[in-house]
N, CA, C and O atoms as a GROMACS GRO file, in nm:
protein
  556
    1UNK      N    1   1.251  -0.330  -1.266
    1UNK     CA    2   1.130  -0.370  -1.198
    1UNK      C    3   1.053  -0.245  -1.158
    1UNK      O    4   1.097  -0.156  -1.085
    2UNK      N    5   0.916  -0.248  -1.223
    2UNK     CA    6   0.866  -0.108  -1.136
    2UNK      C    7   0.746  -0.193  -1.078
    2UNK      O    8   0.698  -0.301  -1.114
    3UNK      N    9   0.713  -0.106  -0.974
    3UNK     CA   10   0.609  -0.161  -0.850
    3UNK      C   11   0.526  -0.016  -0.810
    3UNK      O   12   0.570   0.093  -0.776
    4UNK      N   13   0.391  -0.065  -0.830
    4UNK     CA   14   0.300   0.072  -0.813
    4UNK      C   15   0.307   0.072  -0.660
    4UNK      O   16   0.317  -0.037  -0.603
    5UNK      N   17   0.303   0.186  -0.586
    5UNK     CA   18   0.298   0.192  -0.454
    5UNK      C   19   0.142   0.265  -0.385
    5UNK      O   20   0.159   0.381  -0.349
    6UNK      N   21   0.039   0.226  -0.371
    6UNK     CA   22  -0.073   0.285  -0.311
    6UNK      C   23  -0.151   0.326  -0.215
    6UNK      O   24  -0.226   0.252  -0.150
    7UNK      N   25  -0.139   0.448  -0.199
    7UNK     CA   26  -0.192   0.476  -0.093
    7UNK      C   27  -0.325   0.534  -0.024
    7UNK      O   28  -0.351   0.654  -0.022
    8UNK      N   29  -0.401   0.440   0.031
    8UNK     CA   30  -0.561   0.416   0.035
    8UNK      C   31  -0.578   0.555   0.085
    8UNK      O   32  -0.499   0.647   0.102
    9UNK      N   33  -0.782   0.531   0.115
    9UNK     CA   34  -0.846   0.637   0.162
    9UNK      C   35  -0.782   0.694   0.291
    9UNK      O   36  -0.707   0.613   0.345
   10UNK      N   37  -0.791   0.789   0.339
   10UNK     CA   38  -0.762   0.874   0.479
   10UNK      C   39  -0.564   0.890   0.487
   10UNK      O   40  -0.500   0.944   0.576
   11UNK      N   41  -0.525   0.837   0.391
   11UNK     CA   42  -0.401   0.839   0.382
   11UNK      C   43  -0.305   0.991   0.376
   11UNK      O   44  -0.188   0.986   0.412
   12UNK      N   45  -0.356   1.108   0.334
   12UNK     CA   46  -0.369   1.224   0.301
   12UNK      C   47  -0.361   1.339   0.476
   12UNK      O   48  -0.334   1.458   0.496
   13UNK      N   49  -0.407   1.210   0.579
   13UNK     CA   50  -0.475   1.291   0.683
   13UNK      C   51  -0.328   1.243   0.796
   13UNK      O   52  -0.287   1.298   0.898
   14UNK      N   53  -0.295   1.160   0.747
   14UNK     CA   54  -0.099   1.128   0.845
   14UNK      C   55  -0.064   1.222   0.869
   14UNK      O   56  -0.035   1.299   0.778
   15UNK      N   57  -0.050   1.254   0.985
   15UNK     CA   58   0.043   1.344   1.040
   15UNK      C   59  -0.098   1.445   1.112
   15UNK      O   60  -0.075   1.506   1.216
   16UNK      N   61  -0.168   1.450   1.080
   16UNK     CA   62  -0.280   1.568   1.119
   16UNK      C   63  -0.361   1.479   1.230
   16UNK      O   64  -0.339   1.524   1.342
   17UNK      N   65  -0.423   1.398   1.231
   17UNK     CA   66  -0.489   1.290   1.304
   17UNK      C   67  -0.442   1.218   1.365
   17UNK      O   68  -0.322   1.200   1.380
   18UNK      N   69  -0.524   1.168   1.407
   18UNK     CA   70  -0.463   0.988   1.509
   18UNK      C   71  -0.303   0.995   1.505
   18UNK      O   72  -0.233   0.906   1.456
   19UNK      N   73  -0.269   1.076   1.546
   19UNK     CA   74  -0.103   1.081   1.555
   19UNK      C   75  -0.056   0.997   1.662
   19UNK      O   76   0.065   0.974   1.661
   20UNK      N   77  -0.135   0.940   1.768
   20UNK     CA   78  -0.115   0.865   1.862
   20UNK      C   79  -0.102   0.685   1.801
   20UNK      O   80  -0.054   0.589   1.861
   21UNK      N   81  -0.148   0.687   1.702
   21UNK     CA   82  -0.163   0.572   1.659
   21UNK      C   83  -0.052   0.529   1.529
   21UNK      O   84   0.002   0.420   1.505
   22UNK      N   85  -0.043   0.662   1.456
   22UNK     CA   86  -0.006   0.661   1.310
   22UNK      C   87   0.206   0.746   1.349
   22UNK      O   88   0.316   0.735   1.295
   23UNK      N   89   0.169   0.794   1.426
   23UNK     CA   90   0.283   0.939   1.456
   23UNK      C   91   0.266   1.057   1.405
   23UNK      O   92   0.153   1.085   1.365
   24UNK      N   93   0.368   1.150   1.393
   24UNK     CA   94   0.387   1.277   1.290
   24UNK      C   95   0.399   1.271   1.183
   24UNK      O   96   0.378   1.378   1.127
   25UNK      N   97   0.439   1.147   1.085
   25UNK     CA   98   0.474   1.167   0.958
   25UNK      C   99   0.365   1.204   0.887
   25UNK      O  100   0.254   1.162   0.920
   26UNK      N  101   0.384   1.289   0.774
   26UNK     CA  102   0.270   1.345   0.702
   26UNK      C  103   0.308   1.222   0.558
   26UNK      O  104   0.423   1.178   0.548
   27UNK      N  105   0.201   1.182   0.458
   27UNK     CA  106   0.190   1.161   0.353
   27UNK      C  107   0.301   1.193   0.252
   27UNK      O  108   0.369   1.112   0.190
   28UNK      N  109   0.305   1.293   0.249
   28UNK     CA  110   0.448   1.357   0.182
   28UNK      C  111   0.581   1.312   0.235
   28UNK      O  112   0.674   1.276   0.162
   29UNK      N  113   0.586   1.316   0.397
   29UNK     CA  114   0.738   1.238   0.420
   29UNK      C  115   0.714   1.083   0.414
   29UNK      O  116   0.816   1.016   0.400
   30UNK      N  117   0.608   1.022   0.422
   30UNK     CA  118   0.628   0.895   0.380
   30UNK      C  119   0.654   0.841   0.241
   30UNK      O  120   0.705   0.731   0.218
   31UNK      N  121   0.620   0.920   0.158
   31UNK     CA  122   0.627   0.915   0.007
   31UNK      C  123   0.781   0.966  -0.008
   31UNK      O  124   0.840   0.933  -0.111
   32UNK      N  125   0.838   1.030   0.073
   32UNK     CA  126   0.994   1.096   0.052
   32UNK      C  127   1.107   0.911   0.074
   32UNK      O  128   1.199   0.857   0.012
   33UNK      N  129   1.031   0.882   0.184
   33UNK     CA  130   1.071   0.736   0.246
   33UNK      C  131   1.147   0.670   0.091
   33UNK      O  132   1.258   0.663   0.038
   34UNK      N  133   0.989   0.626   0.061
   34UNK     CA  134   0.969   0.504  -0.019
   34UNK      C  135   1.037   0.549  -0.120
   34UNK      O  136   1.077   0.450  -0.181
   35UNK      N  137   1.082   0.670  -0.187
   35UNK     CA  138   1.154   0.715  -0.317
   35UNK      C  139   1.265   0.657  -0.263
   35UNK      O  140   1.284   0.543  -0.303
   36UNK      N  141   1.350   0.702  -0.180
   36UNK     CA  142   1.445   0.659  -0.129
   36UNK      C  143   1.488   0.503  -0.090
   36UNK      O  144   1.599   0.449  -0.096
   37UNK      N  145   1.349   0.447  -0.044
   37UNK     CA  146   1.403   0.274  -0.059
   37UNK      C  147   1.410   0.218  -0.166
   37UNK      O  148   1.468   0.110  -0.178
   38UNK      N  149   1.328   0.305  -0.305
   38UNK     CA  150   1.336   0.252  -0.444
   38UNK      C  151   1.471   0.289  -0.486
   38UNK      O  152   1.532   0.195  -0.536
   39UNK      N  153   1.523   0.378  -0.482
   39UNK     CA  154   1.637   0.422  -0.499
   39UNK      C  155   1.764   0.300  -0.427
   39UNK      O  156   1.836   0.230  -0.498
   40UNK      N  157   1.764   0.299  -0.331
   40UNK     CA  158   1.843   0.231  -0.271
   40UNK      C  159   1.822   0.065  -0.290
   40UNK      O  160   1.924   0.003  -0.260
   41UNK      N  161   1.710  -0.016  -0.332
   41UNK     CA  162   1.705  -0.092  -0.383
   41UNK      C  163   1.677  -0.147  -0.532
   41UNK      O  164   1.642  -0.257  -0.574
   42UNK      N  165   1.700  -0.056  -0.579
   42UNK     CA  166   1.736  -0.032  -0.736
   42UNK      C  167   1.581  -0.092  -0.829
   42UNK      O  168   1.574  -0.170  -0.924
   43UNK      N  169   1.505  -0.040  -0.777
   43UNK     CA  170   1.373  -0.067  -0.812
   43UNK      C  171   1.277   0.095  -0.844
   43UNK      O  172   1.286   0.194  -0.771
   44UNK      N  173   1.184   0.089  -0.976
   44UNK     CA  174   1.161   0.204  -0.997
   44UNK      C  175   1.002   0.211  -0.927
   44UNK      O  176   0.941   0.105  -0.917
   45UNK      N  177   0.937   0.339  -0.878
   45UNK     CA  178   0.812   0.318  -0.816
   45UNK      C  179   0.711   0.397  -0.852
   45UNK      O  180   0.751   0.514  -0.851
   46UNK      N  181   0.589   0.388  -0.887
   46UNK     CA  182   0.504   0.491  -0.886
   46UNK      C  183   0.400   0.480  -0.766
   46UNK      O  184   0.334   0.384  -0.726
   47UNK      N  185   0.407   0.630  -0.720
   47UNK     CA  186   0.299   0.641  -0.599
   47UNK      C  187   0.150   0.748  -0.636
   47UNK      O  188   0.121   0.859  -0.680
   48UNK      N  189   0.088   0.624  -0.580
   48UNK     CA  190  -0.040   0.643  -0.592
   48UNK      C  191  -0.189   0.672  -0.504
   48UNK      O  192  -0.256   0.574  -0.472
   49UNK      N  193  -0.230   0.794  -0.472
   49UNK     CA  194  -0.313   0.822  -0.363
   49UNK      C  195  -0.457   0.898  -0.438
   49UNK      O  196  -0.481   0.986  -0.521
   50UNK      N  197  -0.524   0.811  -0.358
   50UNK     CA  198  -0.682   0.870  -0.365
   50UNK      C  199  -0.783   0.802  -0.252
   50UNK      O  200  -0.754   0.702  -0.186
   51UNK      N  201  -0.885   0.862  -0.244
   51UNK     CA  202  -0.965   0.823  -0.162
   51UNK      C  203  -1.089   0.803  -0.177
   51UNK      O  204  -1.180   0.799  -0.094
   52UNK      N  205  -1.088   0.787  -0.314
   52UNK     CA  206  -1.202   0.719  -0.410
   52UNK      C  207  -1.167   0.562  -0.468
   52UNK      O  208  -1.085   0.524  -0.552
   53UNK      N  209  -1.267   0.489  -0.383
   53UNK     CA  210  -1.232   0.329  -0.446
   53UNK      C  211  -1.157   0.295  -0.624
   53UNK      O  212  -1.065   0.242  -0.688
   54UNK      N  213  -1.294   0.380  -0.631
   54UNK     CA  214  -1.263   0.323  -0.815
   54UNK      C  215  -1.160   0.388  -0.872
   54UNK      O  216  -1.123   0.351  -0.984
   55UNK      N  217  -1.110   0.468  -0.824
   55UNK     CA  218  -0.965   0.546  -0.852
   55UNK      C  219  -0.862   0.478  -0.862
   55UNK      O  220  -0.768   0.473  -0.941
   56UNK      N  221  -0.906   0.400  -0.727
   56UNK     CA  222  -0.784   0.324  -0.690
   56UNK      C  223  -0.789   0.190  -0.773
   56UNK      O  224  -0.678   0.152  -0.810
   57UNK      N  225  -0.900   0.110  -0.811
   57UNK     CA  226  -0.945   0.024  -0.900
   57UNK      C  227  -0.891   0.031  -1.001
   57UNK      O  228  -0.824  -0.070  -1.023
   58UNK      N  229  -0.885   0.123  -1.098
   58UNK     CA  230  -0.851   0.189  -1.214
   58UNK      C  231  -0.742   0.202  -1.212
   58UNK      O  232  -0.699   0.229  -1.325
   59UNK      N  233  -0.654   0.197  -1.126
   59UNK     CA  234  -0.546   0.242  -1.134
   59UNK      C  235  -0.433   0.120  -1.118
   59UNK      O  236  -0.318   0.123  -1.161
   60UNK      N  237  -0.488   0.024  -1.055
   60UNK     CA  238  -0.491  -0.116  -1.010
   60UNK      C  239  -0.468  -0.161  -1.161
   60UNK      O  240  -0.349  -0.176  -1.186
   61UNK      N  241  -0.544  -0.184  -1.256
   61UNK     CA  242  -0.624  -0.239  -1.366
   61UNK      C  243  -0.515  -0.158  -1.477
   61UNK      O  244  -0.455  -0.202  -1.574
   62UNK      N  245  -0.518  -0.066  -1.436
   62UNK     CA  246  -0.419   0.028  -1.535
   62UNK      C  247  -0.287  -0.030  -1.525
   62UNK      O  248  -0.233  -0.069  -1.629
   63UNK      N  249  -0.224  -0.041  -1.408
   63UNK     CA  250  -0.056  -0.079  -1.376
   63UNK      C  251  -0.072  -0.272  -1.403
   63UNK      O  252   0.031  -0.340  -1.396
   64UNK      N  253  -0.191  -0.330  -1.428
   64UNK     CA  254  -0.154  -0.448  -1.467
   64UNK      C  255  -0.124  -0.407  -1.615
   64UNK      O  256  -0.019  -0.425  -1.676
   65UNK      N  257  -0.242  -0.346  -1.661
   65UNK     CA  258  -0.223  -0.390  -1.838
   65UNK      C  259  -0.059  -0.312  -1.877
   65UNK      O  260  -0.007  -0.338  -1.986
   66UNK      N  261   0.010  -0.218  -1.777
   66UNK     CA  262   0.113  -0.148  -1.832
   66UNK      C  263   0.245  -0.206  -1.785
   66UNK      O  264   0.356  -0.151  -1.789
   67UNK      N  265   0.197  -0.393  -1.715
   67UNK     CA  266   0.314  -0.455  -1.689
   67UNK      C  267   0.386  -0.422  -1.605
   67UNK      O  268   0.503  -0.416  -1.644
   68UNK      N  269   0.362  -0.387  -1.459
   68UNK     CA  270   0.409  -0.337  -1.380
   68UNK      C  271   0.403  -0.451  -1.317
   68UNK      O  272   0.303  -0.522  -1.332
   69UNK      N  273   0.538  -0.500  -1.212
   69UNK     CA  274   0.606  -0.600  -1.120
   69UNK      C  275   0.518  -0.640  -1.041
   69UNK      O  276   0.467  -0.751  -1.054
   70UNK      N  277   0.490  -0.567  -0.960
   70UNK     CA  278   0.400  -0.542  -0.852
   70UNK      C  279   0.291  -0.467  -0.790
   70UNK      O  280   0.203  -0.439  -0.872
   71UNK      N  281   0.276  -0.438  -0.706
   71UNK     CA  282   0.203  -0.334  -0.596
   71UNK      C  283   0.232  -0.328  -0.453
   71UNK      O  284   0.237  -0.442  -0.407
   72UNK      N  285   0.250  -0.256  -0.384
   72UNK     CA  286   0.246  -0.246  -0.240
   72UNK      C  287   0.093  -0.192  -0.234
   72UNK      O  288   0.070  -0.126  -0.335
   73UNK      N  289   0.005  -0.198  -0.165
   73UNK     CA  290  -0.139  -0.136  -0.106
   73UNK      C  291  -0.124  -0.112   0.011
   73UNK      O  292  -0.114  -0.209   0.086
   74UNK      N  293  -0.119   0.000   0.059
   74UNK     CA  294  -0.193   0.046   0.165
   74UNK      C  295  -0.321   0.117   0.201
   74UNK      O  296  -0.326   0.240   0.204
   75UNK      N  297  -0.419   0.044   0.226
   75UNK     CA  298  -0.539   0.027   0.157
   75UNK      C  299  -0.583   0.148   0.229
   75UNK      O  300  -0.636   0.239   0.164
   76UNK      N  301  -0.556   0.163   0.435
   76UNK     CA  302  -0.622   0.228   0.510
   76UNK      C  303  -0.737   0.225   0.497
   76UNK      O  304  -0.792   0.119   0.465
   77UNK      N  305  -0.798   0.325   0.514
   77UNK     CA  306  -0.982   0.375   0.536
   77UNK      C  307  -1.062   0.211   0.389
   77UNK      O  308  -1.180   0.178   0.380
   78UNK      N  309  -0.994   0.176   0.341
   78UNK     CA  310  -1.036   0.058   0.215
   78UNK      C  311  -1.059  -0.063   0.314
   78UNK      O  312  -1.152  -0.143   0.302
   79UNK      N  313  -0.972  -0.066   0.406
   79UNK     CA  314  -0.927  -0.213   0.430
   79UNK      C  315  -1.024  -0.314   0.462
   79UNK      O  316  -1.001  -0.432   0.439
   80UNK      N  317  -1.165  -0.260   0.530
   80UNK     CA  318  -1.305  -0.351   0.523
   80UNK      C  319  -1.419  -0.285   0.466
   80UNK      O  320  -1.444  -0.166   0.481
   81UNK      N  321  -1.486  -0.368   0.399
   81UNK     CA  322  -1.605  -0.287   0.357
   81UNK      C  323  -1.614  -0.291   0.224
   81UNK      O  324  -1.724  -0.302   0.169
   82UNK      N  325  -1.469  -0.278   0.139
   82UNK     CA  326  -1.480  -0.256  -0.006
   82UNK      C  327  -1.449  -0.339  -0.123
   82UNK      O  328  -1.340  -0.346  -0.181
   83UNK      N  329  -1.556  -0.398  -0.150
   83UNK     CA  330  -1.577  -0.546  -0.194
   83UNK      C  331  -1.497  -0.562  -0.331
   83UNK      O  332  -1.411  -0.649  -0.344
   84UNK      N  333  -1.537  -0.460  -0.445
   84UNK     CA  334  -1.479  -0.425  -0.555
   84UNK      C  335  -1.283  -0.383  -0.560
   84UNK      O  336  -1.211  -0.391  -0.659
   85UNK      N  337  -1.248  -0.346  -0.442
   85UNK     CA  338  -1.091  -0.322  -0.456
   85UNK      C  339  -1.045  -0.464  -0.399
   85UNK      O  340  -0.932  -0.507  -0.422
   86UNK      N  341  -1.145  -0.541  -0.318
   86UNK     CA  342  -1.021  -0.698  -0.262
   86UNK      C  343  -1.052  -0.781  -0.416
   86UNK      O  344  -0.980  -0.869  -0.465
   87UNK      N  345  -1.194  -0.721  -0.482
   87UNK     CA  346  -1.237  -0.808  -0.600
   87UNK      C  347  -1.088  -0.768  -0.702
   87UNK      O  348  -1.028  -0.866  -0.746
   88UNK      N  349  -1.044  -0.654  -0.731
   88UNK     CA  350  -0.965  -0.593  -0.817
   88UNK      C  351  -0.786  -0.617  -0.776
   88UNK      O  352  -0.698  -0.603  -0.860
   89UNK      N  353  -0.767  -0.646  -0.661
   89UNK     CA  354  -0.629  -0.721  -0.585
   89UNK      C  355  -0.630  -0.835  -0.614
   89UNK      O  356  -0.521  -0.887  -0.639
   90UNK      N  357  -0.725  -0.898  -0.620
   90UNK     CA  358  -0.740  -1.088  -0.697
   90UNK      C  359  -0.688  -1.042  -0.833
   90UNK      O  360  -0.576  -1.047  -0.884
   91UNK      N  361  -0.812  -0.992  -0.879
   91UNK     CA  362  -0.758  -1.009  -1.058
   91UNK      C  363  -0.620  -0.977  -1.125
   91UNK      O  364  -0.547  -1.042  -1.200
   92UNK      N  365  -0.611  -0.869  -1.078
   92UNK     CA  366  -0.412  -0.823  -1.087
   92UNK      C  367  -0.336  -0.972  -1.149
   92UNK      O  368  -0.387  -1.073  -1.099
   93UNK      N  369  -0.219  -1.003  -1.253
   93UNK     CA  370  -0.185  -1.058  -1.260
   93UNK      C  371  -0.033  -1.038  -1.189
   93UNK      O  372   0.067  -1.096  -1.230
   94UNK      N  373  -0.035  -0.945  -1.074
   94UNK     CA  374   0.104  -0.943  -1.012
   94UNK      C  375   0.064  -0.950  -0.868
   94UNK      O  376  -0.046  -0.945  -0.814
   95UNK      N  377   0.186  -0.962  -0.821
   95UNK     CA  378   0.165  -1.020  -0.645
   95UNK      C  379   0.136  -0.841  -0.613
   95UNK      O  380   0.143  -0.751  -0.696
   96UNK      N  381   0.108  -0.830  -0.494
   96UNK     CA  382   0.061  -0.714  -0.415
   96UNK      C  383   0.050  -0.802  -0.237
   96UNK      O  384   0.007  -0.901  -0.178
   97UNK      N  385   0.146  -0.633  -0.218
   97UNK     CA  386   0.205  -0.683  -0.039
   97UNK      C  387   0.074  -0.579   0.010
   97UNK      O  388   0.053  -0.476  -0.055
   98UNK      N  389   0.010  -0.605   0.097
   98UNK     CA  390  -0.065  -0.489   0.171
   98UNK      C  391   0.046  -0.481   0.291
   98UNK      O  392   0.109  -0.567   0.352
   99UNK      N  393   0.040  -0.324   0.299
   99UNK     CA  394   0.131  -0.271   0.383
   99UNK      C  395   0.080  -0.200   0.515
   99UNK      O  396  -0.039  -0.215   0.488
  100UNK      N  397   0.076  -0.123   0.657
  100UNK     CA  398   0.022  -0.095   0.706
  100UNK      C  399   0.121  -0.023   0.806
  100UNK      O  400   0.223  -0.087   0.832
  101UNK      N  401   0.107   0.081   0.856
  101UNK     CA  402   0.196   0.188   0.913
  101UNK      C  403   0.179   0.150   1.076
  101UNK      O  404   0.261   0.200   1.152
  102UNK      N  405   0.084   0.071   1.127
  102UNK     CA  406   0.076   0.045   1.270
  102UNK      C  407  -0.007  -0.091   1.275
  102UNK      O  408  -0.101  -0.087   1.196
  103UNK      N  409  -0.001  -0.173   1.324
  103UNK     CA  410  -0.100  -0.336   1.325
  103UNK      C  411  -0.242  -0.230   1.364
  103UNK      O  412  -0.272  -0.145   1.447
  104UNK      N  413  -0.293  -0.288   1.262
  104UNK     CA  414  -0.484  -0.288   1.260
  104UNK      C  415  -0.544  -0.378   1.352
  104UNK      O  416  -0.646  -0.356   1.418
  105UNK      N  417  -0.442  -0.522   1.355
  105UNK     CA  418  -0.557  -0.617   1.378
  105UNK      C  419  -0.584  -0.576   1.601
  105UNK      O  420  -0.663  -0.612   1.688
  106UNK      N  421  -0.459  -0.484   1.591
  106UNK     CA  422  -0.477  -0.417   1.775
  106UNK      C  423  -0.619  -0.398   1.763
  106UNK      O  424  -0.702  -0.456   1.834
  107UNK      N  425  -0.653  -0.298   1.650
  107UNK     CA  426  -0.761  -0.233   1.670
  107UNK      C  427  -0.872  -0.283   1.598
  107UNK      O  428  -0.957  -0.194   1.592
  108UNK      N  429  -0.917  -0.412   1.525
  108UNK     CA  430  -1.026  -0.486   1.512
  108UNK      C  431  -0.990  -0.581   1.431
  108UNK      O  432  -0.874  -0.621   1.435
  109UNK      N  433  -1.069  -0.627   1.355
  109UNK     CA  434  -1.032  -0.756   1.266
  109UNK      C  435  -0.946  -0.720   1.119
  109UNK      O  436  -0.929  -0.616   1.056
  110UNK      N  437  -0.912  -0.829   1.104
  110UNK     CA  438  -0.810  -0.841   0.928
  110UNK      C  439  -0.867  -0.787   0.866
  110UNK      O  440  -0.989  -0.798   0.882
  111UNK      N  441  -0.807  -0.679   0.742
  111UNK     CA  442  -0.866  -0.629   0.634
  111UNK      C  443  -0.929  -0.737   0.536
  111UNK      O  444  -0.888  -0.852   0.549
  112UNK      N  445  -1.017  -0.712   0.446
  112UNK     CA  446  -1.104  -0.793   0.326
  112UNK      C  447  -0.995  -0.798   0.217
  112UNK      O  448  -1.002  -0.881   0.127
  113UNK      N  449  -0.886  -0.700   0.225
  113UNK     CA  450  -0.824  -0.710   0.154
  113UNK      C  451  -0.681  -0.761   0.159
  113UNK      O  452  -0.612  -0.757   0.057
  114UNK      N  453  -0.639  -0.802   0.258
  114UNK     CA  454  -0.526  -0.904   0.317
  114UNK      C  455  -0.580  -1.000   0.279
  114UNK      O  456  -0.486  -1.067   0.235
  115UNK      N  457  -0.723  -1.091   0.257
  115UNK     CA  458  -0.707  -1.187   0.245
  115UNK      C  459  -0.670  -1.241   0.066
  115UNK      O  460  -0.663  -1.357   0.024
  116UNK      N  461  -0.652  -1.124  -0.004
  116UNK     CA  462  -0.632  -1.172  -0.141
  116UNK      C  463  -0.477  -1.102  -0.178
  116UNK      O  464  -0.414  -1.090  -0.283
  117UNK      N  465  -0.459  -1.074  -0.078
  117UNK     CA  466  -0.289  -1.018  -0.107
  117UNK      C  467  -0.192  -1.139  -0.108
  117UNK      O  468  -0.240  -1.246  -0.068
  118UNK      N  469  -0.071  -1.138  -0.147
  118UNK     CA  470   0.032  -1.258  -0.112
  118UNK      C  471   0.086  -1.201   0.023
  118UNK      O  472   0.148  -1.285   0.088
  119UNK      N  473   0.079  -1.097   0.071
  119UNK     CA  474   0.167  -1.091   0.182
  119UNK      C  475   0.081  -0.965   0.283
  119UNK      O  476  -0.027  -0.908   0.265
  120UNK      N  477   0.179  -0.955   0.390
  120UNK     CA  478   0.164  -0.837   0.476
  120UNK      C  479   0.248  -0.805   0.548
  120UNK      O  480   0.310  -0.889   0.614
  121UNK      N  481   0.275  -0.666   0.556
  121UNK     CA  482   0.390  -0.590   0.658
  121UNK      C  483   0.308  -0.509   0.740
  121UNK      O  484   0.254  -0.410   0.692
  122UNK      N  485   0.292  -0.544   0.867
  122UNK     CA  486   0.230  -0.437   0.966
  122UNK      C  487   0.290  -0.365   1.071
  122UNK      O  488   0.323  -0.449   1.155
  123UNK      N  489   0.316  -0.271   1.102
  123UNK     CA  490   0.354  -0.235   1.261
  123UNK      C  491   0.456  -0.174   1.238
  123UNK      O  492   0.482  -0.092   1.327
  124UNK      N  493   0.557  -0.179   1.118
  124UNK     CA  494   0.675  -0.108   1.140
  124UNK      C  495   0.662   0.035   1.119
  124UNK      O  496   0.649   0.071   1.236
  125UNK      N  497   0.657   0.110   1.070
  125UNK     CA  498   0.632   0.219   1.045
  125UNK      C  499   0.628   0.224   0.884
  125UNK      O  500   0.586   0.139   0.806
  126UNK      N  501   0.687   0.357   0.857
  126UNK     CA  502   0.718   0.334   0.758
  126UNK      C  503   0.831   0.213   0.664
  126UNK      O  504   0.849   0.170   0.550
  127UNK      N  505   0.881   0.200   0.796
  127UNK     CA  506   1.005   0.108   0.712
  127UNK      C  507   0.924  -0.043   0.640
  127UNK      O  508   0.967  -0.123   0.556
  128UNK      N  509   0.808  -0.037   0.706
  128UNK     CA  510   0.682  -0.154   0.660
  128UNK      C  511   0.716  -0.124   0.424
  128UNK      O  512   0.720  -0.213   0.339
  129UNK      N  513   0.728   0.004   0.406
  129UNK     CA  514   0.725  -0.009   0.284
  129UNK      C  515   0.868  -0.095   0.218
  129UNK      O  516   0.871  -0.190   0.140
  130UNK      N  517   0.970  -0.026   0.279
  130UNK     CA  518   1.090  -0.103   0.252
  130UNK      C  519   1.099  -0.271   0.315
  130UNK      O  520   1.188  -0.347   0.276
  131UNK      N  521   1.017  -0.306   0.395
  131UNK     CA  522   1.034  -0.434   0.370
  131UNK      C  523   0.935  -0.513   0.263
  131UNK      O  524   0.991  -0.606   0.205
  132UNK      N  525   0.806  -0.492   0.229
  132UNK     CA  526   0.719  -0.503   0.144
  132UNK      C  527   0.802  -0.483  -0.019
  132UNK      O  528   0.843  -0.583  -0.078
  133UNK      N  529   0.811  -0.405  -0.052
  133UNK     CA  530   0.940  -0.343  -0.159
  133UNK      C  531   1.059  -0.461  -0.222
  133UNK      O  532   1.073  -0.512  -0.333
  134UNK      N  533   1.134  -0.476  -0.092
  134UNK     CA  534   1.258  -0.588  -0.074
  134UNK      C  535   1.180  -0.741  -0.109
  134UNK      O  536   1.213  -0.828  -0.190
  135UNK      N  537   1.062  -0.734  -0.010
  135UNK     CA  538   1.024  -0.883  -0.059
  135UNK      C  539   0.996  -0.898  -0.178
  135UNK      O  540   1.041  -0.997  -0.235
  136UNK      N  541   0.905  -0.793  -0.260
  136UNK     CA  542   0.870  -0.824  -0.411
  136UNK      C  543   0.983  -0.827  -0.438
  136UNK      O  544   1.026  -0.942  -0.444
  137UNK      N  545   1.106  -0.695  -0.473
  137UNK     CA  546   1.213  -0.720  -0.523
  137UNK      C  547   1.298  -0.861  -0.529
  137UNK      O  548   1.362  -0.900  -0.627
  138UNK      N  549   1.286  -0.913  -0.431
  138UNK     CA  550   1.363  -1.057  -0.403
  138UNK      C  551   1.281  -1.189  -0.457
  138UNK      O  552   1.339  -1.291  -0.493
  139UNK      N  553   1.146  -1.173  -0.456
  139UNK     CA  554   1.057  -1.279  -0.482
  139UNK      C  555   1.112  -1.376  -0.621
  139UNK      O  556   1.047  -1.473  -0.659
   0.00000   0.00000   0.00000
């Protein structure tokens, strides 16, 4: 089973910023995480970061046609506003968990793009990827 793992706009800035909200982990140790829950749940992963929509679109569009299981999204800085990536999470012919390192909805309304996901993990930290992960795996 491989499952693209993505990680939205401002994602790059963990650990440097809003550390009150997000913590210390930088991008890089969260990506150390998720190797390790693929590993340990015997699932293979590719991780994916940009902070250009259509990057992320493309890349979306790319891991369907190359038959990939799933997606985890963590959309961040994406999560309202960007009409073309909740348009491009519909079309996918695989489920996709949006994932989220601290609850958003504390801090304003549901992402545009939760509403075309099958699922959501919010608030845990990182371990939000390993449960997102486990559920596709198990689905």
């Amino acid at each position: 089973m491989k499952i693209l793992v993505v990680q939205g706009a401002g994602m790059n800035m963990r650990g440097k910023t809003q550390t009150e909200i997000f913590g210390t982990m930088t991008l890089d140790q969260y990506n150390e995480h998720i190797l390790q829950y693929a590993k340990d749940l015997d699932v293979e992963v590719e991780i994916f970061h940009s902070n250009i929509e259509g990057e992320v679109i493309n890349r979306l569009y790319a891991a369907n046609d190359e038959g990939f299981a799933g997606a985890l999204v963590n959309p961040a800085g994406f999560s309202r506003g960007y009409p073309a990536l909740t348009a491009a999470i519909s079309q996918v012919s695989f489920p996709v968990i949006e994932v989220h390192i601290s609850n958003p909805v504390r801090r304003g309304p549901v992402s545009d793009t939760a509403t075309v996901s099958l699922g959501i993990v919010a608030g845990f930290g990182v371990l939000g990827y390993y449960l997102a992960m486990r559920g596709l795996r198990d689905k």
